[in-house]
LUMMARRO-978588 format. One record per residue (C-alpha): residue in one letter; x, y, z. Coordinates in steps of 0.2 Angstrom, whole numbers, plus 2048, in hexadecimal, padded with zeros to 3 digits. Layout:
# residues N
AXYZ ...
***
This chain:
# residues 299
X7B47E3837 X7B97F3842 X7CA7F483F X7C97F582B X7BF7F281F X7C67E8812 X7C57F07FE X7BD7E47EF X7BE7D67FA X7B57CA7EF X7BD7D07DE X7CF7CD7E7 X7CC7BC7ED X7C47B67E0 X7D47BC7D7 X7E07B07E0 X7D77A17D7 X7DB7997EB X7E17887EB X7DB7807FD X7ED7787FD X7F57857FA X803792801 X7FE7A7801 X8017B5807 X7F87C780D X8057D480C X7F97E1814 X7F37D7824 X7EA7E582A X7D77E2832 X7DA7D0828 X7CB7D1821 X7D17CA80F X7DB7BC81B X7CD7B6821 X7C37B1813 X7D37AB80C X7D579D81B X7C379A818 X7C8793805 X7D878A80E X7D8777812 X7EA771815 X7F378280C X7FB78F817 X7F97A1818 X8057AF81D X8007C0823 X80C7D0822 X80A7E182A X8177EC832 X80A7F583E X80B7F4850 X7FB7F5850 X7F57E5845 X7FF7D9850 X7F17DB85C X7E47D8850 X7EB7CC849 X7E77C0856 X7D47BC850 X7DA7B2844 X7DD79F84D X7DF795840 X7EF78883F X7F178D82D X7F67A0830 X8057A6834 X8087BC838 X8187C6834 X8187D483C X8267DC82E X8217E881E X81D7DC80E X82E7E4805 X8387D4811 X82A7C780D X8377BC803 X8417BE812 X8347B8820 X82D7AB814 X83E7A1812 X8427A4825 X83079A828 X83678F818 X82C79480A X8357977FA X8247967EF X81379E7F1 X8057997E7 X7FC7AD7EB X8017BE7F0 X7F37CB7F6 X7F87DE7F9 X7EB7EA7FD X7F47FB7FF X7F280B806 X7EF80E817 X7E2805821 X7D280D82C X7D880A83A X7E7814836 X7DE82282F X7D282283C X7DC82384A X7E083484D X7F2832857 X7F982B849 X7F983B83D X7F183282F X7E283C82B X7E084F827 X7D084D832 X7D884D845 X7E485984B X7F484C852 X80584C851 X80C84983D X812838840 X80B82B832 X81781D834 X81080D831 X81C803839 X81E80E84A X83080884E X83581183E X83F823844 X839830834 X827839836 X81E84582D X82485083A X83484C837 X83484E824 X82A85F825 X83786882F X84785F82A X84685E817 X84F86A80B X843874801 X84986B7EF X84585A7FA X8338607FC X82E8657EE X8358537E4 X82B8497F4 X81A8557EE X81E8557DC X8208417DC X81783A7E9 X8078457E8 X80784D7D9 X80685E7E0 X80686B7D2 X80F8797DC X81A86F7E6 X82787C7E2 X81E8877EC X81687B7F9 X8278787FE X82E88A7FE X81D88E80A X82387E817 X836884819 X83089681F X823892827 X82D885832 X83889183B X82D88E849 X82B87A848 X81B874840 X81686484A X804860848 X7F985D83A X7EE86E83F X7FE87883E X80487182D X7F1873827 X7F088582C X802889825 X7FF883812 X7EA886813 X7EE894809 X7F688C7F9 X7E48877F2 X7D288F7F1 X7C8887800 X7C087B7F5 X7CE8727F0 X7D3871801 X7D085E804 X7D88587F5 X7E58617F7 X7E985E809 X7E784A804 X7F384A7F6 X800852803 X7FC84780F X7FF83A803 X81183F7FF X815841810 X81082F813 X818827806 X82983080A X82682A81C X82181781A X82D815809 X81C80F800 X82380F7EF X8338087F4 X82A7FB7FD X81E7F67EF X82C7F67E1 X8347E67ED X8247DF7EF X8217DE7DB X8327D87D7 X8337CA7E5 X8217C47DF X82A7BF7D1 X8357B47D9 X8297AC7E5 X81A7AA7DC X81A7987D4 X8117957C4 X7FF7977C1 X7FF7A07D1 X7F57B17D3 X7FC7C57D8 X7EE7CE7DF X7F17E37E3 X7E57EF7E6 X7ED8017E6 X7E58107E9 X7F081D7DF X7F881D7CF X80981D7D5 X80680C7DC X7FB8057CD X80780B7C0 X8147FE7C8 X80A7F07CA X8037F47B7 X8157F47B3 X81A7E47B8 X80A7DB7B4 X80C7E47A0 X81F7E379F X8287DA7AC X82F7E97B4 X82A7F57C2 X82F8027B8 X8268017A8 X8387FA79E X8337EC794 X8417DD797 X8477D1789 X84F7C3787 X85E7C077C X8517BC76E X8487CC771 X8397C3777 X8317CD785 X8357C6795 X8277C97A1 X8217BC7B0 X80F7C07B1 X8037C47A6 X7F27CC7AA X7DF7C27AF X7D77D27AE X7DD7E07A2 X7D67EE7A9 X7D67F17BA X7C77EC7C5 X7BE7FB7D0 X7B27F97DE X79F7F67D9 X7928057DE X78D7FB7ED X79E7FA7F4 X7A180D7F0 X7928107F9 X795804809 X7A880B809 X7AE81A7FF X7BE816802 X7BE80B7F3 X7BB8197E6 X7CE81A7E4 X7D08077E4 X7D87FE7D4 X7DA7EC7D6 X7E67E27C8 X7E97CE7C6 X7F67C77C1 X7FB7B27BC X80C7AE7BE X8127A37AE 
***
């Protein structure tokens, strides 16, 4: 498929353990490549589809099948939407995270260090706060916590003391903002570092890590049973929470007890180590190098 191409497809279905009648959900519609084959494995279950990208509301109209439905909201208000379309219970949840090719491949949306656009990188266009935005509003100590946290920039101190002088004259494009902190690394280490920026940046915009931790802690309440949480992240910001909860019931890595000091956790792991893309795949789409996929039962 053009618009993306999905990451450990077989590896992720194969994870949901589908049951033909039953209820899921792909919280990262995208090019719905993985809800596809998902429908393929469905008789009389039901499948819903959440993405907040303009975008994906158009492509989302391959998909005919009576047994799907599209949410055009971010995953974080899934048990929201689910309830208003009177699902309580799910018997799956897929997230593939990140951002998807088409995204990163279409230059006016500010996505890529590879196109000179306008620093946008929202997901959900509607959405008011930019890159732009962030890079000529933010305070320097505001900076250098984004970089430090989000992209685990060694010299964020710096990075950030670099962007708040050099923004007297507004820096609006991903050229500009290249050009004005190229000198912070030997050439290189250019790439990488102009990714893990880039990175932080996105986050911040899209409230990735926000979003996720609201994803993880709803699954809880919405997956039934025996059901199956299937997430594939691509950095370890987003795989330490989803290790978290799978480990120790908590998104944050604090293991709950009950009153008997038994641990209290509502998953417990299929696989215990995460699973990575096969050489093939990393040579049909290196884009998967970074990919980690975990799954989880609901007990």
């Amino acid at each position: 498929m053009d618009y993306h191409q999905p990451v450990l497809l077989d590896e992720s279905i194969e994870g949901l353990a589908i049951d033909p009648d039953g209820i899921y959900v792909d919280a990262t519609f995208g090019g719905g490549g993985h809800s596809k084959v998902i429908l393929e494995k469905l008789k009389s279950g039901k499948l819903f589809g959440f993405d907040q990208d303009e975008d994906v509301l158009a492509n989302s109209g391959f998909i005919k099948s009576s047994l799907f439905t599209f949410i055009p909201v971010n995953f974080r208000y899934m048990k929201k939407y689910l309830r208003l379309n009177g699902v309580n219970n799910v018997d799956g949840i897929l997230a593939d995270l990140g951002v998807s090719s088409h995204q990163i491949d279409t230059p006016t949306r500010g996505f890529s260090t590879r196109f000179d656009a306008e620093l946008d990188m929202r997901m959900d266009q509607k959405t008011d706060l930019t890159a732009k935005n962030i890079i000529n509003s933010y305070d320097e100590a505001s900076l250098q916590e984004l970089f430090g946290k989000y992209g685990e920039i060694r010299n964020a101190k710096t990075l950030a003391s670099v962007i708040v002088k050099t923004r007297r004259r507004p820096i609006n494009t991903v050229l500009q903002f290249k050009e004005s902190i190229g000198h912070l690394v030997p050439k290189r280490w250019q790439n990488k570092y102009f990714a893990q920026v880039f990175q932080a940046l996105r986050i911040e915009v899209n409230q990735e890590i926000n979003a996720l931790e609201e994803l993880l802690e709803q699954s809880e309440d919405l997956i039934s049973v025996g059901g199956r949480l299937v997430v594939i992240s691509y950095h370890s910001l987003e795989d330490r929470l989803v290790k978290n909860l799978i480990n120790k019931g908590d998104v944050q890595g604090e293991l709950r007890k009950d009153f008997f000091g038994n641990p209290l956790c509502p998953f417990k792991p299929v696989v215990k180590k995460p699973v990575t893309a096969s050489s093939l795949e990393l040579e049909s789409n290196p884009r998967s190098r970074s990919a980690k996929l975990r799954i989880a039962e609901r007990i």
